[in-house]
C-alpha positions in Angstrom: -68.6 9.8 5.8 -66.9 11.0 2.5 -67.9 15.4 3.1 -68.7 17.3 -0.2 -66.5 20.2 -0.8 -67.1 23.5 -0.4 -65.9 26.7 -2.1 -65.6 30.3 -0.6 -63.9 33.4 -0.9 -61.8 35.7 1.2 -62.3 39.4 0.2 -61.7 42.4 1.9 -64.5 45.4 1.0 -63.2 48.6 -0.3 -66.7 50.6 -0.6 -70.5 49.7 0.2 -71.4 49.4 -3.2 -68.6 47.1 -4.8 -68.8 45.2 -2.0 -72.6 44.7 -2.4 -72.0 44.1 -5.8 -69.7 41.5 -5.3 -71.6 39.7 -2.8 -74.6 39.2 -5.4 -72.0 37.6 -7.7 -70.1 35.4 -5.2 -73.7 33.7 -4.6 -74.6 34.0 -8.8 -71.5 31.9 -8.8 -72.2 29.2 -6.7 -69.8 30.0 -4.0 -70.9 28.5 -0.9 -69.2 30.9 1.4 -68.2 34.7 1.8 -65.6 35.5 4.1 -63.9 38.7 5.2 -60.4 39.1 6.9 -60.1 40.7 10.5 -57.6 43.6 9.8 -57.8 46.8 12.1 -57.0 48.8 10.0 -59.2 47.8 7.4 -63.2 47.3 7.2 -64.9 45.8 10.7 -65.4 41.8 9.3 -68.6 41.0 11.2 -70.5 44.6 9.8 -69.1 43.3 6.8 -70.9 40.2 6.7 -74.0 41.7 7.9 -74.1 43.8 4.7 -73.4 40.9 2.5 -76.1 38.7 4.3 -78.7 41.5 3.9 -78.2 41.3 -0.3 -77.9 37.2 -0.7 -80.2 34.5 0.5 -78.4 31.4 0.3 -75.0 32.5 0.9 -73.1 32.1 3.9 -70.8 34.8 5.3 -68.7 35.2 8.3 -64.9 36.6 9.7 -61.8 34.9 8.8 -61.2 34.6 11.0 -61.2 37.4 14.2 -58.3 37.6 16.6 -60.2 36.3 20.1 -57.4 37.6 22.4 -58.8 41.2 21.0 -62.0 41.2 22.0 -64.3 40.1 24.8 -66.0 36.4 24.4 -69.5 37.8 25.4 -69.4 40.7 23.1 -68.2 38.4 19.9 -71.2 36.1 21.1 -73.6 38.3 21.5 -72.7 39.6 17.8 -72.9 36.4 16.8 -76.2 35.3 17.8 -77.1 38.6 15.9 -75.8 37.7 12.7 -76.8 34.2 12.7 -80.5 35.6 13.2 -80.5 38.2 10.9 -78.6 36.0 7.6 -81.3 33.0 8.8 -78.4 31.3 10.2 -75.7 31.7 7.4 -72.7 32.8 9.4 -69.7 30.9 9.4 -67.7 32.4 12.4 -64.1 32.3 12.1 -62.0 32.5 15.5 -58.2 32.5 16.2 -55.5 33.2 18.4 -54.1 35.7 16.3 -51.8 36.7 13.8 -47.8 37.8 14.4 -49.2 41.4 13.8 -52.1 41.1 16.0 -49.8 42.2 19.5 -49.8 46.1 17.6 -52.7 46.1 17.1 -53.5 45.2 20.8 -51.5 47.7 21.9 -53.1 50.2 19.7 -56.5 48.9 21.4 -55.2 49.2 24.7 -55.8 45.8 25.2 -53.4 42.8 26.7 -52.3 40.4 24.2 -50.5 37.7 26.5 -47.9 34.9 25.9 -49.8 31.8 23.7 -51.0 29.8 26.2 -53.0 32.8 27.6 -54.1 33.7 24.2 -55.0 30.2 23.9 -56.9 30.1 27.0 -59.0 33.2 25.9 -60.1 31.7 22.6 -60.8 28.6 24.4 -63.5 30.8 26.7 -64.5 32.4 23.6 -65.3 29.8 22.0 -67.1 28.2 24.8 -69.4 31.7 25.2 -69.9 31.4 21.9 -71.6 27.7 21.9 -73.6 28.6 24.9 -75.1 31.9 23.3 -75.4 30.4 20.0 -74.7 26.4 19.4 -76.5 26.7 16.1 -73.9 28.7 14.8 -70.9 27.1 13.0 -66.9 27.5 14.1 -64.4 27.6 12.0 -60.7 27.3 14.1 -57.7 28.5 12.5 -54.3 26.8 13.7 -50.8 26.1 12.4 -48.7 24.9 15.7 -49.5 21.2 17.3 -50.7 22.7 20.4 -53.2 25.2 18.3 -54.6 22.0 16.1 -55.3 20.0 19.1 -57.7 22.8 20.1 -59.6 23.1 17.3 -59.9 19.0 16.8 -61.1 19.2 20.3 -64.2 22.2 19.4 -64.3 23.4 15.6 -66.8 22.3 13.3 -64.5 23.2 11.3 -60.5 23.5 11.2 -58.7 26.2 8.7 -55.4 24.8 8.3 -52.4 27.5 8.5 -49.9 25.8 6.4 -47.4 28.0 4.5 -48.1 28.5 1.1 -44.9 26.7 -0.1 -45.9 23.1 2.0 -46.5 19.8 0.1 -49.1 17.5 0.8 -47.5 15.6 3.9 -47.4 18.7 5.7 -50.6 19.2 5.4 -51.8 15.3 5.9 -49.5 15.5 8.9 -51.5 18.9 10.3 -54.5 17.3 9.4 -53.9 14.1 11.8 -53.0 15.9 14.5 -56.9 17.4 14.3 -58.1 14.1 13.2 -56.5 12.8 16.5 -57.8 15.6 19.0 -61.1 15.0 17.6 -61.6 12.0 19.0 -64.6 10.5 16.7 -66.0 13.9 16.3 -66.4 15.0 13.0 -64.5 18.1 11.8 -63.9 19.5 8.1 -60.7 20.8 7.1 -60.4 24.1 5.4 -57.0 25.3 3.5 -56.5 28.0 1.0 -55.8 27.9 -2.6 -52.6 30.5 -3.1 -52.8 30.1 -6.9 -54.7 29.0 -9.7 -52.9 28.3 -13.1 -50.3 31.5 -13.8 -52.6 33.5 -11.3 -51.7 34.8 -7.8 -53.0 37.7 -5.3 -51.3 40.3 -6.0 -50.8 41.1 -2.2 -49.2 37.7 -1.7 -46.3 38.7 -4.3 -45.9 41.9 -2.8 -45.8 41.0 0.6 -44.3 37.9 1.0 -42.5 37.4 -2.1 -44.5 34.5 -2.9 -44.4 33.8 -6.8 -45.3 30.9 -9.0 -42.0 29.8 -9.8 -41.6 29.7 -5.9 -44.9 27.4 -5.6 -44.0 24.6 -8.3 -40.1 24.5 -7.1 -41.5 23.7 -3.2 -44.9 21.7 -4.7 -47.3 23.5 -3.1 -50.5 21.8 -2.2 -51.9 25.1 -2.7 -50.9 26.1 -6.2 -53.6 24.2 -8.7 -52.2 23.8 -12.1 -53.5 22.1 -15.6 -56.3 21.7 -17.3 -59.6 22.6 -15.3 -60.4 18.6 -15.1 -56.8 18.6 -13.8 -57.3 20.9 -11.2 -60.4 18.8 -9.7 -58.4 15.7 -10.0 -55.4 17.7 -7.4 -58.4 18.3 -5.5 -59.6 15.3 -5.1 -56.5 13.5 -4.6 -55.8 16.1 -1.6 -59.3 15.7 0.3 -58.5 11.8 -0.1 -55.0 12.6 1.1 -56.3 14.5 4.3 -59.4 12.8 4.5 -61.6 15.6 4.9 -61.2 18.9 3.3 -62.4 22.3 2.4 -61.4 24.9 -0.4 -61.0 28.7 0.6 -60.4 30.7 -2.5 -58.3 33.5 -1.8 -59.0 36.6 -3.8 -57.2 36.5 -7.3 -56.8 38.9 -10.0 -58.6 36.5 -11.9 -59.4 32.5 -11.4 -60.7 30.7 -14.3 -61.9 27.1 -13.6 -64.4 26.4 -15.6 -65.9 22.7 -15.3 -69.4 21.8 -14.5 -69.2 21.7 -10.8 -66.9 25.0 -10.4 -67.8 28.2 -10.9 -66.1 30.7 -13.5 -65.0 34.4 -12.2 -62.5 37.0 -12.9 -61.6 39.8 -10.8 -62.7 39.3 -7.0 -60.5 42.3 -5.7 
């Protein structure tokens, strides 16, 4: 069975009342999803969502995607059986193994962060807590490596693919069997992120990483969409066909204009 896309957005709050704000006009959109990074140093993800779920009423919210080897699997269920009743069950929770800079930030929680296959092991428990304290309640698994994407195949409802922004499309189909694979029958969406739309890219990206548009269409980036706005759903399509299931993340953008019928129109998201 052929699965519909869906559209989020990644965003990171800077005060209550922008980010309220925002959250009203993700869902005015038609956004399906709003998510929120797990950063220490920034805003706690999962109060995050809460406060986005309490303005919205169809819109689903949720981490993306929290570091597991962080925290302990009964205290991220038991907040997640408390967000999924208090949005009416629109959390989308987001789990992971963690990012390269996620062993600071252990350390700066006291915490043991562990070689992979012990972080592995810990998401693995978490995720398993998580099902038995709240099965209703959607996972999204992020992985890059083949040992991470046999993982999620094996639990996620849903996979978030952690390709580099500069990949073509065979790395990505070739990601995307490996889930296909562990899954064994059992269906799983893909989710990747869009890095650029048009001319447009997060500013952080540029900054950061050095990524830049001239970058994307030298590697052909499966992430970069480019053209007219029927264009850019044709790319799309061709993708999810490509990958056989597939979901869209829209990273936050200084300003995304696709304006069709069936995508929504918005400028700034930061």
């Amino acid at each position: 069975m052929t699965m519909p896309f869906r559209f989020g957005l990644v965003a990171m709050p800077q005060d209550g009342a922008s980010w309220l704000d925002l959250a009203r006009r993700v869902e005015s959109l038609g956004f399906d999803a709003l998510l929120v990074p797990d950063n220490l140093a920034a805003t706690a993800p999962m109060l995050a969502c809460t406060a986005a779920a309490g303005v919205t009423q169809r819109l689903h919210v949720g981490p993306y995607v929290l570091a597991a080897p962080l925290r302990n699997p009964g205290l991220v269920a038991a907040e997640a059986a408390t967000l999924h009743a208090l949005s009416g069950g629109r959390l989308e929770l987001g789990l992971g193994a963690g990012r390269p800079d996620s062993a600071r930030e252990a350390e700066q929680l006291g915490v043991p962060f562990g070689p992979p296959g012990e972080r592995m092991a810990h998401l693995e428990r978490t995720i398993t807590t998580v099902r038995e304290r709240t099965p209703a309640t959607p996972l999204t698994v992020a992985a890059s490596g083949p040992r991470m994407l046999a993982l999620a195949g094996r639990t996620a409802d849903v996979v978030a693919l952690g390709a580099s922004p500069y990949a073509g499309p065979d790395e990505l189909a070739r990601m995307a069997r490996v889930v296909t694979e562990a899954a064994a029958g059992r269906e799983v969406a893909l989710n990747v992120n869009l890095t650029a739309v048009g001319d447009d890219i997060p500013r952080w990206l540029e900054q950061r990483m050095g990524v830049t548009i001239d970058k994307l269409v030298a590697a052909g980036s499966f992430a970069h969409l480019r053209g007219t706005p029927r264009e850019m759903v044709d790319s799309l399509e061709r993708l999810a066909n490509r990958s056989s299931r597939c979901e869209r993340r829209l990273e936050p953008m200084s300003r995304i204009e696709l304006e069709t019928s069936s995508l929504p129109r918005t400028r700034s998201a930061n």
